[in-house]
Structures are given as C-alpha cells and as structure tokens.
C-alpha positions in Angstrom: 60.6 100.7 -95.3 61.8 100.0 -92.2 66.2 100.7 -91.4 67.0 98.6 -88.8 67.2 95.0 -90.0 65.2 92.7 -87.3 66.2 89.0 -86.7 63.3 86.4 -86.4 64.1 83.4 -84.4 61.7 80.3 -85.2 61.8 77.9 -82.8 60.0 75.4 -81.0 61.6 72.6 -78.7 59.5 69.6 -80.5 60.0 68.9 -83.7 57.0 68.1 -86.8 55.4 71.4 -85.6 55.9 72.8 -89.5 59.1 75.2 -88.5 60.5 75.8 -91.6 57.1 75.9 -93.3 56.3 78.6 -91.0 59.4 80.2 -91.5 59.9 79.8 -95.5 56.3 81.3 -95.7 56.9 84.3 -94.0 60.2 85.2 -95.5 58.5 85.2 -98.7 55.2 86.7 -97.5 57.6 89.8 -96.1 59.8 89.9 -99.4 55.9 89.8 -101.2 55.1 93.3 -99.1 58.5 95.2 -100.4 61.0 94.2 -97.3 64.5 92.7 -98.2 64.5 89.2 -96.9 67.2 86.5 -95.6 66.2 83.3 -94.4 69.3 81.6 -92.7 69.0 77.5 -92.3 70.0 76.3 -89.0 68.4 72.9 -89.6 70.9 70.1 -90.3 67.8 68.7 -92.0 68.4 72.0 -94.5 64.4 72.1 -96.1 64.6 75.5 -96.1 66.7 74.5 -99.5 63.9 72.3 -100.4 61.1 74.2 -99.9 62.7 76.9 -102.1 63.9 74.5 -104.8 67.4 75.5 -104.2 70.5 72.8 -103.4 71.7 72.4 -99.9 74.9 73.7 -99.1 77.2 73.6 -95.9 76.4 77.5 -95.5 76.3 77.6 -91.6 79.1 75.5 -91.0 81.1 77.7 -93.7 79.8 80.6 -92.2 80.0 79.8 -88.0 83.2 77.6 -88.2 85.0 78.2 -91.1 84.2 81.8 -91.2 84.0 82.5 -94.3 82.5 85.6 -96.0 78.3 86.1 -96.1 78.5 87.2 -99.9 80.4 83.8 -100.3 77.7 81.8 -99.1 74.1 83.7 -99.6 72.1 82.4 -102.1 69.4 84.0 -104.1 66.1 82.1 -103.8 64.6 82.8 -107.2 61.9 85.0 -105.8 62.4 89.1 -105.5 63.8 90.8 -102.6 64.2 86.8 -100.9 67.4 85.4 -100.1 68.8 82.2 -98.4 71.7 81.4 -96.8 71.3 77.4 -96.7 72.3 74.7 -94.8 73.0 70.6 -95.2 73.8 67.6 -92.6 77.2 69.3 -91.5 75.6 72.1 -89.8 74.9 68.9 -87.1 78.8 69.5 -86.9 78.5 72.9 -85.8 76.7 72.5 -82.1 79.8 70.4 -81.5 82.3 72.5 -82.4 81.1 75.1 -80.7 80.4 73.9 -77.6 84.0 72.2 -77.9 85.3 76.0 -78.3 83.1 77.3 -75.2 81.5 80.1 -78.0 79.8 82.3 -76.7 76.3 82.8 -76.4 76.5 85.9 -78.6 78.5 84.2 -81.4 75.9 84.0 -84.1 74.7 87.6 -83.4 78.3 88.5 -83.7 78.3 86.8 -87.2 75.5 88.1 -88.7 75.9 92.1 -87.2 77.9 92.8 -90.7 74.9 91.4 -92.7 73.0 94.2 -91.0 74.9 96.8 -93.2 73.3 95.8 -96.7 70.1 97.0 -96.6 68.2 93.9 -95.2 64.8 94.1 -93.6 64.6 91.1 -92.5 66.5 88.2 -91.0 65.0 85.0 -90.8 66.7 81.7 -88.7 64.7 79.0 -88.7 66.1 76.6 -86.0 66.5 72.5 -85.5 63.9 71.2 -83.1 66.6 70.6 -79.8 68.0 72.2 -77.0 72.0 73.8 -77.3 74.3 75.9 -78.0 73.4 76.5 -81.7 69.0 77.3 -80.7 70.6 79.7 -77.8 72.3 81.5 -79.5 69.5 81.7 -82.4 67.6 83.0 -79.5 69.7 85.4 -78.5 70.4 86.7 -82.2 66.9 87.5 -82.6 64.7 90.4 -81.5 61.5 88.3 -81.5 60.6 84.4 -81.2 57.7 83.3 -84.0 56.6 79.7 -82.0 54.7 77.3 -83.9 53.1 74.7 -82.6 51.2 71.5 -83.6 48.2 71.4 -81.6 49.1 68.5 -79.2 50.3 67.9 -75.8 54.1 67.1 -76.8 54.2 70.3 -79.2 52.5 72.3 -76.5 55.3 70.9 -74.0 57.9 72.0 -76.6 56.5 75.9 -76.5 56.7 75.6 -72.3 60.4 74.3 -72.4 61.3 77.3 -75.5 59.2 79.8 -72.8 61.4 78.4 -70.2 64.9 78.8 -72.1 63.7 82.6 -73.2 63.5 83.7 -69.8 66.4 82.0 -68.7 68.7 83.8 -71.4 66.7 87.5 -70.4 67.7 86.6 -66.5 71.7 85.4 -67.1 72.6 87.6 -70.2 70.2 90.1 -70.2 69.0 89.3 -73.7 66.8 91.8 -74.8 64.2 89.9 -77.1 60.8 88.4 -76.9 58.3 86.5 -77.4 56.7 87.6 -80.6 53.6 84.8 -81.2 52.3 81.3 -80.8 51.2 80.1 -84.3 48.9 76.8 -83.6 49.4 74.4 -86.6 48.0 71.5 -88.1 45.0 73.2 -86.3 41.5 70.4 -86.6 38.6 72.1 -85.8 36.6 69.1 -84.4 39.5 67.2 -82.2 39.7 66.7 -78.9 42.8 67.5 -79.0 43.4 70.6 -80.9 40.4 72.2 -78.6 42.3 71.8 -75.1 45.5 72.3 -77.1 44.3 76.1 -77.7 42.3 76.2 -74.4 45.9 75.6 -72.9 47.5 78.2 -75.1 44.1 80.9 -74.7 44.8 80.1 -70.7 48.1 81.1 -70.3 49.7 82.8 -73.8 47.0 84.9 -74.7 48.6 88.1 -75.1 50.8 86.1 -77.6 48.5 83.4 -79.8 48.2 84.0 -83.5 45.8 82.5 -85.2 45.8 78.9 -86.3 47.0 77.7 -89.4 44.7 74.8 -90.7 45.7 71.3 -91.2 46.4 71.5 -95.2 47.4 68.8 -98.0 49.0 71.6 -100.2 51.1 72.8 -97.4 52.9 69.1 -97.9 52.6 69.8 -101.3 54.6 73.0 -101.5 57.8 71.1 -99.7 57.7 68.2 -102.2 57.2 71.1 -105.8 59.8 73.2 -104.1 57.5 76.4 -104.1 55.9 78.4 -101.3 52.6 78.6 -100.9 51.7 82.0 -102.1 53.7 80.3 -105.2 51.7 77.1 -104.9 48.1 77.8 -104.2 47.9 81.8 -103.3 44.0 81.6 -103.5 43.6 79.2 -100.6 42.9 78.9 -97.0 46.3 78.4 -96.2 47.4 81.4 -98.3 45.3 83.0 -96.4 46.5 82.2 -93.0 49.6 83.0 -94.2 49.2 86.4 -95.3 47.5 87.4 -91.5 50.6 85.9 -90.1 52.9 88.0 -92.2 50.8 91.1 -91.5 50.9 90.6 -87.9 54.4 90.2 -88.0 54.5 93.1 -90.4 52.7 95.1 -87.7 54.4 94.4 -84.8 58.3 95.1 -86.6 57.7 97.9 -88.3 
C-alpha cells in the first residue's frame, strides 16, 4: 500500500455534472481495493452525507473556522477502510470568512497536513460547483484534479474555466499539482450533443479523457437509498465504469 497519502480535488466550474457522485464512488471503489479513504465535503449542499446515508454536520466550518480537532469531526461511513468528514449549509459560511480573513491560498492544505500522519491513502474533497477562495484552495490541497463533466457545452465551458484556474495557481504560487482526468458524464451515445462534446474534449484533452460514464437511472437511485453503487447495483454498467475509473486512478497514484 502506498505511504504518502494523496489528495484528490474534484472539481468542475458548472454544477449538475455528477461531482460528488463521481467522487463518493471512487472513495469507496479505493477503500474496496485495500487503501484507507477520507472523503472531505466542501459542498454546502453536503450529499456526500446523503449519498452515504450518514447525517450532515457542520464539519468544514468546524474544522476551517473554528478549528477544531479532525478526530472531533471525522465520521465513519459504515463501509471498511471509508471515512467522511461531512459538511451542511454553514460551510456556505466558510468562503466568507475566509476571504474576510485574507487566508491564504494554502489554508486548507495547512489543515489537513496533520491528517496525513494516520495512515490514510487517500484524501478525497469533493468541491461546490463556483469559483473562490474555498475551490482554490481545494485546488491547491490536492495533488491531482478528477474533472467530471456532463457532456454539454456549459459543462464543457466549466472544465475550460477549472483548466484555466489550474494553470493560473501553477504560474502565481507555484502549485505543484495536476490535471489527473476528464470523466465525461451523463454520456448518450446517440446525441448530438454528447458526440461534439467528446470530439471537443478528444481535440484538445486527450492525454487526460477517461472514459465516459453512461447516463444511468440507478446512479439517481444510489443518492436517494443512501448507498454507493458498488452497494447498489455492483453488477451493472455503471459499476462497471466505476471500477475502470478507480483503477485508473489506482494506476496513476500508486
């Protein structure tokens, strides 16, 4: 198993793009393969809680403003080797607070470096769906980026705008992340849409495109049961397209 615990910013600058799906479902797909996992909510919207059938709690605000202690505030998720750190509307509060107290951009790294200590694998922060303080310095926390994106133009204007911040933080503060992969979501085989949606992404983010996850009802499914879908439906096409994600993320962190 790997030593050095590596952070795993998901992000994308449009929101509906299925973030925290993304997100939830790779934190347990890691834990699934043996790695020690924390999944830390940075969505005032908080459905990492939901997907996970666990109660929202104001875990980030408690953790970024009132500072109090990790073991305080992380949450076992139910499933082996997975663990949560959740969030609720007040973590809205936080990009306010700390853009009132001119943080800096490494405060959240700075935060979580202790967490780094206790044997984790695997840090996962999946982010809110807007431009500030609290996604730059989610950005700058991580070693990689995971970027899904629907496949439409406004999602695929989101990715440009994240691409855009990424480089921006690598020229003023030297951050030395990346770029780890594109996921296409909500992918239709026989749109319009969804075809010049990946021709766009095959033209210019080749290196970086995953393969697409497939529009599925059972993905909604999993948010409203409060289960992943490995929990779900571990047999279907989205399980599947899952568990090449995970492995590819497996791959390139290890």
């Amino acid at each position: 198993m790997k030593k050095k615990t590596t952070v795993i910013t998901i992000a994308n600058n449009k929101g509906g793009v299925a973030k925290t799906t993304t997100a939830v479902n790779l934190a347990h797909g890691l834990a699934l393969k043996g790695a020690e996992v924390l999944i830390i909510d940075l969505d005032p919207q908080a459905q990492c809680s939901t997907l996970l059938g666990i109660r929202q709690e104001p875990g980030i605000m408690s953790l970024l403003v009132a500072r109090r202690p990790h073991k305080e505030l992380i949450r076992f998720s139910g499933r082996e080797r997975l663990w949560l750190l959740p969030g609720n509307n007040d973590t809205s509060v936080v990009q306010t607070v700390l853009s009132a107290q001119r943080a800096p951009i490494s405060t959240l790294r700075d935060v979580l470096t202790p967490l780094f200590k206790n044997g984790l694998d695997y840090v996962v922060l999946d982010t809110a769906p807007s431009v500030g303080d609290i996604q730059a310095m989610a950005i700058w926390a991580a070693d990689h980026v995971l970027v899904p994106t629907a496949c439409d133009y406004a999602s695929t204007e989101g990715v440009i705008k994240l691409h855009n911040t990424m480089a921006g933080l690598q020229a003023e503060y030297k951050w030395p992340g990346g770029l780890l992969g594109i996921v296409p979501t909500f992918y239709e085989t026989q749109t319009s849409e969804t075809k010049s949606t990946i021709a766009y992404l095959e033209k210019h983010y080749s290196e970086f495109l995953f393969p697409p996850i497939h529009r599925a009802t059972v993905l909604r499914e999993c948010m409203a049961v409060g289960q992943t879908i490995f929990e779900l439906e571990p047999e279907s096409r989205a399980a599947q397209q899952y568990t090449d994600i995970v492995d590819r993320v497996w791959k390139a962190t290890q």
